[in-house]
Biopython code that builds the backbone (N, CA, C, O; Angstrom):
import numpy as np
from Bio.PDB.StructureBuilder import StructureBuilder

atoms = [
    (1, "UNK", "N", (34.735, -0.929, 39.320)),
    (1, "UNK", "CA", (33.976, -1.297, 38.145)),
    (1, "UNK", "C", (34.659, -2.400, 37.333)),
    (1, "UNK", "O", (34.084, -3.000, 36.425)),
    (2, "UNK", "N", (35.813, -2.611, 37.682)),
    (2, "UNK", "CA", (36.520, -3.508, 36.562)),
    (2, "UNK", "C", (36.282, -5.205, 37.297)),
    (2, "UNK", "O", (36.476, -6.239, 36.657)),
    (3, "UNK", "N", (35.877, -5.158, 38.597)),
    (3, "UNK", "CA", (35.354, -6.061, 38.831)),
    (3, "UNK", "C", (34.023, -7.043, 37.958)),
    (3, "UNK", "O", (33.912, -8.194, 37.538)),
    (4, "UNK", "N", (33.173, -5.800, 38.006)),
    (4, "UNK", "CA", (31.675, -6.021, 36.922)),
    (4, "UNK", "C", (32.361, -6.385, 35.668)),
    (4, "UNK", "O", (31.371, -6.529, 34.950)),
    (5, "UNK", "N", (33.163, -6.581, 35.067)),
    (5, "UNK", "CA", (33.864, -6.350, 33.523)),
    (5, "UNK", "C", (34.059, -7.766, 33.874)),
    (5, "UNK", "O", (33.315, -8.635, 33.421)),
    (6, "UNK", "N", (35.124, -8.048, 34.738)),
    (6, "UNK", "CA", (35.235, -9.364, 34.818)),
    (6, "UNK", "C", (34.450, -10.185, 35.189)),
    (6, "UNK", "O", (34.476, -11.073, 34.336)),
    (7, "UNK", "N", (33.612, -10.486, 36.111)),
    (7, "UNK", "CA", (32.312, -11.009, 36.106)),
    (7, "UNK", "C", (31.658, -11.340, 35.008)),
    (7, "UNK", "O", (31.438, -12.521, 34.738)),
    (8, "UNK", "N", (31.262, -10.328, 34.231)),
    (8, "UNK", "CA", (30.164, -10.485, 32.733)),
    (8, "UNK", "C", (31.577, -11.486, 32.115)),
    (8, "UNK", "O", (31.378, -12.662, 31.809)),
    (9, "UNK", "N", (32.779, -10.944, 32.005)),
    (9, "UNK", "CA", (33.517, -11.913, 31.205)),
    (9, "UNK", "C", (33.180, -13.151, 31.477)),
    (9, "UNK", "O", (32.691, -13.897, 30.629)),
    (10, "UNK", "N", (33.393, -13.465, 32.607)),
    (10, "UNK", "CA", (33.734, -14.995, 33.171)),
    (10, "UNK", "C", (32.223, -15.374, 32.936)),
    (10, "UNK", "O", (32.159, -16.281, 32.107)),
    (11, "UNK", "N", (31.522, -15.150, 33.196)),
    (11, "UNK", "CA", (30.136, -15.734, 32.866)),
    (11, "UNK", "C", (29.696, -15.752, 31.749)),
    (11, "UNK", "O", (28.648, -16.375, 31.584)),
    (12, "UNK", "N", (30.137, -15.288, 30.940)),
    (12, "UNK", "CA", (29.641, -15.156, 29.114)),
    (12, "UNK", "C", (30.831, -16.560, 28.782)),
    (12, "UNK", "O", (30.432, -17.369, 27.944)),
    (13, "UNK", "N", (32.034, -16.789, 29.329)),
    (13, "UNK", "CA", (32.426, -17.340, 29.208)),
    (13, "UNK", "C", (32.159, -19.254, 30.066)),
    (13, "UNK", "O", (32.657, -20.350, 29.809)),
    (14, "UNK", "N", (31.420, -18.905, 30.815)),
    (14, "UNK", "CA", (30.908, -19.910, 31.363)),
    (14, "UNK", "C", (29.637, -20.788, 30.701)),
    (14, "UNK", "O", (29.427, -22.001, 30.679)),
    (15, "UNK", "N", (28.883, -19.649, 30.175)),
    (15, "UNK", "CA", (27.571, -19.436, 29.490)),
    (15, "UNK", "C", (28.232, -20.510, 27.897)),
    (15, "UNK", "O", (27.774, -21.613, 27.600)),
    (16, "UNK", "N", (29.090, -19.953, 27.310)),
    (16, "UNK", "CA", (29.756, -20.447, 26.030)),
    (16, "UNK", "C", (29.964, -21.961, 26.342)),
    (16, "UNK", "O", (29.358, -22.831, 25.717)),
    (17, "UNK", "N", (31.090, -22.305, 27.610)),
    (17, "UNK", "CA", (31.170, -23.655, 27.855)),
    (17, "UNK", "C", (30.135, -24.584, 28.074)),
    (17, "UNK", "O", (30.340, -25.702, 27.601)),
    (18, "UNK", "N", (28.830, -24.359, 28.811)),
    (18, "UNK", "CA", (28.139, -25.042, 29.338)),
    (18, "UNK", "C", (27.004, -24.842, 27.393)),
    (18, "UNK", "O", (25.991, -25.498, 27.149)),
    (19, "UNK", "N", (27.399, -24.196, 26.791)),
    (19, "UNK", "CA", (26.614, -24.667, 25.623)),
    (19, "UNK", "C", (26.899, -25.701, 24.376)),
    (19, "UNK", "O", (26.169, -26.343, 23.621)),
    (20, "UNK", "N", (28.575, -25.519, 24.559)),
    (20, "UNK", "CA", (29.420, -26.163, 23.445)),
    (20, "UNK", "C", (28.919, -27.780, 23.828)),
    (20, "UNK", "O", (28.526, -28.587, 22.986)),
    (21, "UNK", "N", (29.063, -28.111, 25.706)),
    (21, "UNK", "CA", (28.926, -29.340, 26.583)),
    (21, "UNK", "C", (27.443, -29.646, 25.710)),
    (21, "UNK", "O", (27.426, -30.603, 24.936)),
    (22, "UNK", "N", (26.207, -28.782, 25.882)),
    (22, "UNK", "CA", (25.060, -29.107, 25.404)),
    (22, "UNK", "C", (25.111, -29.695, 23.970)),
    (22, "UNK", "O", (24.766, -30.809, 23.575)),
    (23, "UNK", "N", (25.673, -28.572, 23.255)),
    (23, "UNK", "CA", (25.403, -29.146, 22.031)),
    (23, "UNK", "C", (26.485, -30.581, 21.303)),
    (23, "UNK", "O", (26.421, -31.286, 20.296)),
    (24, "UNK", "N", (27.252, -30.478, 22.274)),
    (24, "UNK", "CA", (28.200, -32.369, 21.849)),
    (24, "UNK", "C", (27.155, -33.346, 22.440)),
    (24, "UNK", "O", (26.996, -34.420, 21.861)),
    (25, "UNK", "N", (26.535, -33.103, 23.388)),
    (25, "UNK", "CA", (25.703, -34.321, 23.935)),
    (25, "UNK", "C", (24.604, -34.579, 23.303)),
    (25, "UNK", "O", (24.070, -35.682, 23.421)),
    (26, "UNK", "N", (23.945, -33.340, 22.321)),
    (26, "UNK", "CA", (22.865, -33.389, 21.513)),
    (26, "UNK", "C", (23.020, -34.323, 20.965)),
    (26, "UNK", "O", (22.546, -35.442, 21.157)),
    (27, "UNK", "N", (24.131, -33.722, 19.758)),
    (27, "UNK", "CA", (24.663, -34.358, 18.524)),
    (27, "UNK", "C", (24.929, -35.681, 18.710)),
    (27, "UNK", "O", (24.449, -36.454, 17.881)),
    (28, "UNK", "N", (25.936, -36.366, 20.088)),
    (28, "UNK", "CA", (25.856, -37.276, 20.389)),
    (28, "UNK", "C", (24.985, -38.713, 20.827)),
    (28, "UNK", "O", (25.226, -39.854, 21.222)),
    (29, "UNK", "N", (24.049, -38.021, 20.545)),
    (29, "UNK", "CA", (21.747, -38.476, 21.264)),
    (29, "UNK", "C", (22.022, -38.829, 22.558)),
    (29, "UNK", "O", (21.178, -39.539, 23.104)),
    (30, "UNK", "N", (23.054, -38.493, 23.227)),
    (30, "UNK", "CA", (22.780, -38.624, 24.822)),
    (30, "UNK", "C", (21.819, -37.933, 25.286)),
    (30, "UNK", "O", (21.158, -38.616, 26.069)),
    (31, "UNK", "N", (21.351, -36.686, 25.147)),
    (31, "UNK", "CA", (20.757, -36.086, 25.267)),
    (31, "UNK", "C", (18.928, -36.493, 25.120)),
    (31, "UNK", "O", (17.978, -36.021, 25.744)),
    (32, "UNK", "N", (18.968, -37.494, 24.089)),
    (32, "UNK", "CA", (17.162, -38.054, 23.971)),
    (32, "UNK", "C", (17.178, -38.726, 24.297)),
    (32, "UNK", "O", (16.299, -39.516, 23.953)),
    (33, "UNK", "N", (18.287, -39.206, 25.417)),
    (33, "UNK", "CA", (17.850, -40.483, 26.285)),
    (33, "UNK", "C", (17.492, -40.633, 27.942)),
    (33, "UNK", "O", (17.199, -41.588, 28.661)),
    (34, "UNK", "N", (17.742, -38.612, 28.242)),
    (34, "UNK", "CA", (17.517, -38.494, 29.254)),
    (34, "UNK", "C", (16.452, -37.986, 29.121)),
    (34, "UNK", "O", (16.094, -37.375, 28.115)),
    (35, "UNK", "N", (15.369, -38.289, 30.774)),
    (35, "UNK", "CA", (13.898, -36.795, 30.535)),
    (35, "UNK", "C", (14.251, -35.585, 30.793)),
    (35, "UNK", "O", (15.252, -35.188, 31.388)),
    (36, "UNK", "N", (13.066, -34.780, 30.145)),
    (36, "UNK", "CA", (13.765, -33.467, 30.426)),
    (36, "UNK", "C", (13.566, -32.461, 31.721)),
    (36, "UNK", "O", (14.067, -31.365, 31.971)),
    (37, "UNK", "N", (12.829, -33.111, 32.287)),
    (37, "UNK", "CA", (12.928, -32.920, 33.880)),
    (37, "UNK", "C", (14.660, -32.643, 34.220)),
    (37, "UNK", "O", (15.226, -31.555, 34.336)),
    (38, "UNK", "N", (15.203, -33.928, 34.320)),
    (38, "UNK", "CA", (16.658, -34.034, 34.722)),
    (38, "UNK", "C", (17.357, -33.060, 33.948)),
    (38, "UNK", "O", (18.007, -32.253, 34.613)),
    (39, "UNK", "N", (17.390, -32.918, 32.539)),
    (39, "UNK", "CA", (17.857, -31.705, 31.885)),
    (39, "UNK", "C", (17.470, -30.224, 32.310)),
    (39, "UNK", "O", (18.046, -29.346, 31.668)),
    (40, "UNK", "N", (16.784, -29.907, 33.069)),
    (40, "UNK", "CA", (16.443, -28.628, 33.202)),
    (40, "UNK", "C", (16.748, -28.886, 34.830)),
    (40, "UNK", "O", (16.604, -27.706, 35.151)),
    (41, "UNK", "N", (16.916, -29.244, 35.508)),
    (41, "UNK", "CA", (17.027, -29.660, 36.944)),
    (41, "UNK", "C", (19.218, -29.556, 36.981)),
    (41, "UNK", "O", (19.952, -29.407, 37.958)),
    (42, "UNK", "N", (19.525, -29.692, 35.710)),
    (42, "UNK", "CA", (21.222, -29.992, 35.440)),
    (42, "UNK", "C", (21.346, -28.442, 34.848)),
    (42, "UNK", "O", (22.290, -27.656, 34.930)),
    (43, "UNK", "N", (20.595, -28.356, 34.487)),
    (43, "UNK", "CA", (20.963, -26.914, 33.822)),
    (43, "UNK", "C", (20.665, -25.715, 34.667)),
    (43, "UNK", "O", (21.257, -24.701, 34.295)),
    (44, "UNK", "N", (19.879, -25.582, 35.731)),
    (44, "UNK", "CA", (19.361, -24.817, 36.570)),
    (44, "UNK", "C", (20.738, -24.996, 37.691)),
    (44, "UNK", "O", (21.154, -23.967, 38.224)),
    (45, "UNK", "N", (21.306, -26.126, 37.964)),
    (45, "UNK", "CA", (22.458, -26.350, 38.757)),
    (45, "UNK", "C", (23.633, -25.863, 38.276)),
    (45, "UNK", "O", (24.442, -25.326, 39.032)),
    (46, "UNK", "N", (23.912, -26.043, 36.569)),
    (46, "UNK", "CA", (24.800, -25.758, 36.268)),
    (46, "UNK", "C", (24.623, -23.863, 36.146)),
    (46, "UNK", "O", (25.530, -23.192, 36.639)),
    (47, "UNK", "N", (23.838, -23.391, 35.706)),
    (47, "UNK", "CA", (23.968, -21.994, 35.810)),
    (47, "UNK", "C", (24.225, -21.428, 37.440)),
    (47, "UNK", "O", (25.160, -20.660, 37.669)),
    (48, "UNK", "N", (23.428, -21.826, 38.378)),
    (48, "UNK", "CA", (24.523, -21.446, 39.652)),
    (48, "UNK", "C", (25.428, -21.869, 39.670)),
    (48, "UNK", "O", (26.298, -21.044, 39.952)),
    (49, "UNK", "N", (25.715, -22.647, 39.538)),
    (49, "UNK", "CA", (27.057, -23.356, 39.835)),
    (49, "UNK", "C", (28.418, -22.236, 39.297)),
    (49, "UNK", "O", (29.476, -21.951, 39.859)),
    (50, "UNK", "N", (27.882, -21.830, 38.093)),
    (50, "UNK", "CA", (28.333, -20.611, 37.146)),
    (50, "UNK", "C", (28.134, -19.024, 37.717)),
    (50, "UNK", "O", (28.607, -17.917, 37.457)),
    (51, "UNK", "N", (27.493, -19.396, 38.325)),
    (51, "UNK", "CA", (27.440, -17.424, 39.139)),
    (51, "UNK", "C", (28.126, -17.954, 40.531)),
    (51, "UNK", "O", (28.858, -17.027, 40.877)),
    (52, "UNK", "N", (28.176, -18.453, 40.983)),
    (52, "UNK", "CA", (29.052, -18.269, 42.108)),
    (52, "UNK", "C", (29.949, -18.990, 42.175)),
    (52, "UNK", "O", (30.065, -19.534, 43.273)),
    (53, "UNK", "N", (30.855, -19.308, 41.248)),
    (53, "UNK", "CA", (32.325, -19.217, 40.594)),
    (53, "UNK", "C", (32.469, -18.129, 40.498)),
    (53, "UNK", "O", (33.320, -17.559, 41.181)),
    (54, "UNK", "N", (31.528, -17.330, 39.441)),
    (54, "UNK", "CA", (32.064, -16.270, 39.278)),
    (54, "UNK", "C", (32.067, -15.048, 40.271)),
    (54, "UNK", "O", (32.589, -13.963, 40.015)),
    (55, "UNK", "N", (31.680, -15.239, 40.965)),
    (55, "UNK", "CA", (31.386, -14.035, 42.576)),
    (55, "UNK", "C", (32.352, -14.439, 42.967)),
    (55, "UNK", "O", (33.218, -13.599, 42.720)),
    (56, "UNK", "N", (32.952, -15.662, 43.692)),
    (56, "UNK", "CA", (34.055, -15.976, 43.828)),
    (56, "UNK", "C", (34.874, -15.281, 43.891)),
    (56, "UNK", "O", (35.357, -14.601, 44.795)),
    (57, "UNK", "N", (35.290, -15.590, 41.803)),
    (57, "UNK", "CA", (36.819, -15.523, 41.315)),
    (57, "UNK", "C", (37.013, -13.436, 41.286)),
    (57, "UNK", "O", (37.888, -12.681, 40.861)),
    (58, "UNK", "N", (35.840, -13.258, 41.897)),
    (58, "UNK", "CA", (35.887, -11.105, 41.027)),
    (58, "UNK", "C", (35.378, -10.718, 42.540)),
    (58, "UNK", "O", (34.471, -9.908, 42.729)),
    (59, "UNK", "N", (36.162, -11.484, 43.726)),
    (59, "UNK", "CA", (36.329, -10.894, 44.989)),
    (59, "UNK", "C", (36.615, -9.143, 45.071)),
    (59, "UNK", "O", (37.756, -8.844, 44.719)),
    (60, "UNK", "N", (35.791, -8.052, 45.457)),
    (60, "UNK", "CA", (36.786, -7.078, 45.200)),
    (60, "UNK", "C", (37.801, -7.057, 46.514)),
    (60, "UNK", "O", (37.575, -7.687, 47.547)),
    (61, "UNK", "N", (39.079, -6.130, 46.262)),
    (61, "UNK", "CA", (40.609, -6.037, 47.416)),
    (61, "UNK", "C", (39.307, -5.178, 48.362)),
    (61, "UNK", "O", (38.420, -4.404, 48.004)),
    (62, "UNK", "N", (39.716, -5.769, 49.768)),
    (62, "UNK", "CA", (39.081, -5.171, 50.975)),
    (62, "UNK", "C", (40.961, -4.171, 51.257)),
    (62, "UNK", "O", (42.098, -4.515, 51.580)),
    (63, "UNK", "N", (40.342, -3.031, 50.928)),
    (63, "UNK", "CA", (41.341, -1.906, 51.965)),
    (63, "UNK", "C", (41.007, -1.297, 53.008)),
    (63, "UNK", "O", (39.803, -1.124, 53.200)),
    (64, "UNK", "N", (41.684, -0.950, 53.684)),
    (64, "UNK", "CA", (41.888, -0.750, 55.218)),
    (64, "UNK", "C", (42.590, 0.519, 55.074)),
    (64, "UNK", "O", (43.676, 0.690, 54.521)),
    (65, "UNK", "N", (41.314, 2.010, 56.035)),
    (65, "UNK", "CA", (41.320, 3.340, 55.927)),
    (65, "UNK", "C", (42.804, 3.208, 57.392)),
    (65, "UNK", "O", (42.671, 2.523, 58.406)),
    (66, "UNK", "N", (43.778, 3.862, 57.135)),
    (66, "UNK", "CA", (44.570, 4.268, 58.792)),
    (66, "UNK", "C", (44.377, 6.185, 59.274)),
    (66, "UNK", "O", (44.845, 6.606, 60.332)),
]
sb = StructureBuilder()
sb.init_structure("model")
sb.init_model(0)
sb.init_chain("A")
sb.init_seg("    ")
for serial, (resi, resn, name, xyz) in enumerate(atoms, 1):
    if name == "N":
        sb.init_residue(resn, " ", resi, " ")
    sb.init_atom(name, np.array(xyz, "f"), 0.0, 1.0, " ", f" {name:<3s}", serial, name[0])
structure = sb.get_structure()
């Protein structure tokens, strides 16, 4: 179970980064200069991109019965 713990971590924490990124590019008007096709097409990439990091990094230990 402490796998699932870390998982939700790392992804709430992934979730946080990929918003802070959003909202500097807002503020910055990079953001109204792209369509929003491409914005939702970057953001749909970036959230996988974000779950399987995190499947990845919260491998559970494979043990071996003797």
């Amino acid at each position: 179970m402490s796998g699932m713990k870390f998982l939700s971590l790392y992804l709430v924490g992934y979730f946080v980064l990929l918003l802070g990124a959003t909202w500097a590019l807002w503020e910055s008007g990079i953001l109204s200069e792209i369509p929003g096709v491409w914005i939702a097409i970057a953001a749909i990439i970036a959230v996988g991109l974000g779950i399987m990091l995190a499947v990845a990094s919260s491998r559970p230990a494979i043990t071996t019965r003797q």
